[in-house]
N, C-alpha and C positions, 0 to 999 in steps of 0.2 A: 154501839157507837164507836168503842176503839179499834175495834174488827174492820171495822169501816171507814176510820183512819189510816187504821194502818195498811188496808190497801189503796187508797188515797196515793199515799206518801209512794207508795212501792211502787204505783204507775207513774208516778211526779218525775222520782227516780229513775224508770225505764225509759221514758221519753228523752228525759235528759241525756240520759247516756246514750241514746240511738239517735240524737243531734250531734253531740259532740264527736261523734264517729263516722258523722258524715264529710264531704269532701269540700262542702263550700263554705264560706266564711262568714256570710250569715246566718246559715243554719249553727255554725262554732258558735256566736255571738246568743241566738237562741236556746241552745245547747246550755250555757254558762247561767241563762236567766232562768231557766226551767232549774235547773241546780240547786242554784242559789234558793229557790224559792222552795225548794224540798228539803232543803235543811231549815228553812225558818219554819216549814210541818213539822220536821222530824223533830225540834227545839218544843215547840208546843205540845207535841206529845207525850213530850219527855215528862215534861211538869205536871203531867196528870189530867183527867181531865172529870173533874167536880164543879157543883155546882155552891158557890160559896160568896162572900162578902168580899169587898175591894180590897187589897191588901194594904190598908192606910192601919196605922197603928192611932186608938185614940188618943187625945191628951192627957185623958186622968188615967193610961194602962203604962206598963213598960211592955209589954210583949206582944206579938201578935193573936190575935185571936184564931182556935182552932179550925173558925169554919172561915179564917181567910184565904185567898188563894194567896196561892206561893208569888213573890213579887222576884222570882231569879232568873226563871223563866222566860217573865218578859224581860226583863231585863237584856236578858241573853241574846233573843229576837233581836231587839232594837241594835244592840253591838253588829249581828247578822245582818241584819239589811243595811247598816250603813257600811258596812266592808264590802258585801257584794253592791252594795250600788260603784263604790270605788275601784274596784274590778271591769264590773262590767262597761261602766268609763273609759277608764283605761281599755280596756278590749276594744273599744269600739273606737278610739284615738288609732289604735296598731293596725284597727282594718282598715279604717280610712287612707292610712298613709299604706298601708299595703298597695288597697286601688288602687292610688293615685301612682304608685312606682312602677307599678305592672299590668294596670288596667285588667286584670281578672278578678275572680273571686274565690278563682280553683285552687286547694291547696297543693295538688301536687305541681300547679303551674308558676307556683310563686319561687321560682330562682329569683340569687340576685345576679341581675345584669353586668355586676363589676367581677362577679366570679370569671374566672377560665374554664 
């Protein structure tokens, strides 16, 4: 099963990175979300992957229990996807007004117009 994540993750990876190297600014935008979403695998992976109890600590314990799952992990994710949702926002704010200045979507067509 983590063989099988882990190339999951490494095709998540590859895609990403063969969007964000392409020349149009959706595919960029695609590019970013494919990303973002290979690190919230690569995060999950990180923390192991057993099968165990919720990571809620009871009332009458002080510590965790050994067969809980690790709670940093998600933790971690949930940080991850609310920064790339912020990202990919913003990304998607800069292409719009991209369009709208230059009416393409090519990056190597995006001069700005007030250059010389």
């Amino acid at each position: 099963m983590e063989l099988l994540l882990a190339v999951t993750i490494g095709t998540v990876y590859a895609a990403a990175f063969y969007l964000l190297l392409r020349r149009g600014l959706v595919k960029l935008v695609l590019g970013i979300a494919l990303l973002s979403q290979a690190v919230n695998l690569l995060l999950f992976a990180a923390g192991g992957l057993r099968e165990g109890a919720v990571p809620f600590i009871a009332a009458d314990e002080t510590t965790l229990a050994a067969t809980g799952a690790d709670p940093l992990p998600q933790a971690l994710i949930l940080t991850a996807i609310v920064i790339s949702f912020g990202v990919l926002a913003f990304t998607l704010a800069m292409v719009h007004r991209a369009d709208q200045s230059t009416g393409t979507d090519d990056l190597d067509d995006l001069k700005s117009t007030d250059a010389p």
